[in-house]
Structures are given as structure tokens and as C-alpha cells.
Kinemage of the C-alpha trace (Angstrom):
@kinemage 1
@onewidth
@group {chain A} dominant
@subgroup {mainchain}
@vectorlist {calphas} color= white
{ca unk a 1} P 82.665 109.728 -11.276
{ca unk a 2} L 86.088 107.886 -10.352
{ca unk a 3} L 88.960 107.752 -13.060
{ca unk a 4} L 88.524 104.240 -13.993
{ca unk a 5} L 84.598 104.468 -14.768
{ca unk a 6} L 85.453 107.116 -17.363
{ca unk a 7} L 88.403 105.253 -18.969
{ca unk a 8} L 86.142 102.137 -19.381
{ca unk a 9} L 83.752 104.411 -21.212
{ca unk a 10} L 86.397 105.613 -23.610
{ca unk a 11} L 87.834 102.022 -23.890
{ca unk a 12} L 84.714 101.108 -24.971
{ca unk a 13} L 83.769 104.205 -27.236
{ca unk a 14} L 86.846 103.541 -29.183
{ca unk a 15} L 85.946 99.798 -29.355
{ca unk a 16} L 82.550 100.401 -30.908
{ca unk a 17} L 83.779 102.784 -33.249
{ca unk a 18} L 86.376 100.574 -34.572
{ca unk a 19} L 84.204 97.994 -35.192
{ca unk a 20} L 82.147 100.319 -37.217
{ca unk a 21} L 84.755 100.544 -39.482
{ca unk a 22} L 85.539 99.048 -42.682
{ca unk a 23} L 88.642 97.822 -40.412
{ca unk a 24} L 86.494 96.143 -37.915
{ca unk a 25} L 83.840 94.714 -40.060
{ca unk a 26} L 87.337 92.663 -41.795
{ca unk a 27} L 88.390 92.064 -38.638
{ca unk a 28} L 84.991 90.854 -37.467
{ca unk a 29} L 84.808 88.360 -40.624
{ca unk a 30} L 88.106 86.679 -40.059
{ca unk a 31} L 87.204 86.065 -36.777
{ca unk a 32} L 84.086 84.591 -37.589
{ca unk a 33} L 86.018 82.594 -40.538
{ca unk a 34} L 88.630 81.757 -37.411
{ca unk a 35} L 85.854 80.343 -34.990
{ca unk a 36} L 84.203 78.617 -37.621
{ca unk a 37} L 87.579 76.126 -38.545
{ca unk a 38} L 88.115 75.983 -35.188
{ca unk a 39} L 84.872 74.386 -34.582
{ca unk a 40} L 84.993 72.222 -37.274
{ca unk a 41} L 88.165 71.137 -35.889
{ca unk a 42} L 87.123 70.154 -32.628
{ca unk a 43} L 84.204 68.534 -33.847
{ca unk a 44} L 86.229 66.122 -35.606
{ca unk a 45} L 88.514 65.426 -33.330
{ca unk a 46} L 85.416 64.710 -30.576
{ca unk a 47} L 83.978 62.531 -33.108
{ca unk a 48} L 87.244 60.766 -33.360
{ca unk a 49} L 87.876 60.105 -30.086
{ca unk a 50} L 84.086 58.621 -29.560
{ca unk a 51} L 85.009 56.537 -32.411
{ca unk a 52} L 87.807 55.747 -30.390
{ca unk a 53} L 86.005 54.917 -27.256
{ca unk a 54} L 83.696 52.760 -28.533
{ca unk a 55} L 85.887 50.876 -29.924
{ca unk a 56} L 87.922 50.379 -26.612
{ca unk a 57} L 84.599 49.830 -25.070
{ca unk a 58} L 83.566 47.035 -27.525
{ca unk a 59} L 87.004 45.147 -27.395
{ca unk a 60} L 87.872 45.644 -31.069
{ca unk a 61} L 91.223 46.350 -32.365
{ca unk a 62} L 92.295 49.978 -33.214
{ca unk a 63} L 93.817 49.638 -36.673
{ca unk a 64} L 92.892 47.107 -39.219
{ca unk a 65} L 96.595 45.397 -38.960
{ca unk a 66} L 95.605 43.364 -35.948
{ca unk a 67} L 92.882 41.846 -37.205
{ca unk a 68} L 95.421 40.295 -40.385
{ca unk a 69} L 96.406 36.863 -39.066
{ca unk a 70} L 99.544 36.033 -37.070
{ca unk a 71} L 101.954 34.002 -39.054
{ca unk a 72} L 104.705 31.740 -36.605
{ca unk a 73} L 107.474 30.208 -38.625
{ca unk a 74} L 108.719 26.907 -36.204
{ca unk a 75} L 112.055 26.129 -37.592
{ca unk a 76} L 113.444 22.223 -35.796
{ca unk a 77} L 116.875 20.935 -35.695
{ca unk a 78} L 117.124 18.176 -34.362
{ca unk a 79} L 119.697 16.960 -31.923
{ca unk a 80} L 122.323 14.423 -32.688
């Protein structure tokens, strides 16, 4: 058996039994906790930017201020 086989094994021995312990089972939880946000996270933001798409797609406006009407003030004075 070469070197590296045997460290692997112990790499991994002491992996498992740290996860075995009260230690790893925390550690385990806050991960899960961890990839949990994370997901709801990028769910939103996906959902966002199909919002976002279709939108683009469909032509309409991205915020509700450009659909308020555009006001022009003329002002005239007149040349004597």
C-alpha cells in the first residue's frame, strides 16, 4: 500500500468520527440550516428575475412610475 492510500484512510477515519460527535452532529445542523437560506435565497432571486423577463418580454414597464402620466409645462413669450 503507497503512503497516500493510507493517509486518505486516516483522513477519512477522523472525518467519520467527528461527525459522530456531538461536535459534528452541530456542525452538520448549521450546515443544513446554511443550505437551506441559501436556497431560499436563490429561489427568490430566480423567481425575480423571471418576473423580470417576462416583463421585458411583454413590453411593460419595470416600475409602476412609468406608467403615471407625463406632465409638459409649455411656457410662450411672445416676441415683440
Amino acid at each position: 500500500m503507497s503512503l497516500k492510500f493510507i493517509a486518505g484512510l486516516a483522513l477519512g477515519a477522523i472525518v467519520v468520527h467527528f461527525l459522530n460527535t456531538e461536535e459534528g452532529k452541530a456542525f452538520i445542523c448549521r450546515l443544513k440550516t446554511d443550505i437551506n437560506k441559501a436556497e431560499d435565497g436563490l429561489t427568490d432571486l430566480a423567481e425575480g428575475l423571471v418576473q423580470k423577463g417576462k416583463e421585458f418580454i411583454n413590453g411593460k414597464p419595470e416600475t409602476e412610475e412609468l406608467e403615471a402620466p407625463l406632465i409638459v409645462v409649455v411656457e410662450s413669450n411672445p416676441v415683440v
